[in-house]
C-alpha positions as CSV (number, residue, x, y, z in Angstrom):
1,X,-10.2,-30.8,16.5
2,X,-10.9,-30.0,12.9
3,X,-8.1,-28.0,11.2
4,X,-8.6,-25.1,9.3
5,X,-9.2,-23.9,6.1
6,X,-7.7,-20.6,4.7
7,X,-9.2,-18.8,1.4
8,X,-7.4,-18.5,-1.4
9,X,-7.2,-14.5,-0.4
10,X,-5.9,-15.3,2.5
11,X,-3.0,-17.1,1.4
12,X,-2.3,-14.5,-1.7
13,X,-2.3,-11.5,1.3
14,X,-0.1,-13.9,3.5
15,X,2.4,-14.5,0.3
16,X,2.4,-10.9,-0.1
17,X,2.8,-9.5,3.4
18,X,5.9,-11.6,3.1
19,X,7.6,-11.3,-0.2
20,X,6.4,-7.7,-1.0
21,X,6.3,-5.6,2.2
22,X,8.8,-8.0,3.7
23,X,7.2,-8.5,6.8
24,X,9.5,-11.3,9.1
25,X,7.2,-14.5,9.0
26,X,7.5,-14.8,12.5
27,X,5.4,-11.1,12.4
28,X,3.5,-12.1,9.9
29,X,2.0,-15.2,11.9
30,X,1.3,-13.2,14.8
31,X,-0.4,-10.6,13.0
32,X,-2.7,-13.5,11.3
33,X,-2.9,-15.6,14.0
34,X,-1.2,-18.4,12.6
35,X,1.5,-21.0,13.5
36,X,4.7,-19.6,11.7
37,X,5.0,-23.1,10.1
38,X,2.1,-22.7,8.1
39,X,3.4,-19.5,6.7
40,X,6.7,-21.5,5.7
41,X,4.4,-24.3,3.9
């Protein structure tokens, strides 16, 4: 299994749906379909 790569867009909106909007990163994950613990990294 290869991992993924995210774009550097991706990781500025993920940032920002976090810090700014102050979306829960548990939220936030789902929404992007991502582990919650690649949000926290």
């Amino acid at each position: 299994m290869q991992r993924r790569k995210f774009s550097r867009e991706f990781k500025l909106e993920a940032v920002r749906m976090v810090r700014e909007r102050g979306v829960t990163i548990a939220q936030a994950s789902r929404d992007l379909e991502v582990h919650a613990n690649v949000l926290r990294k």
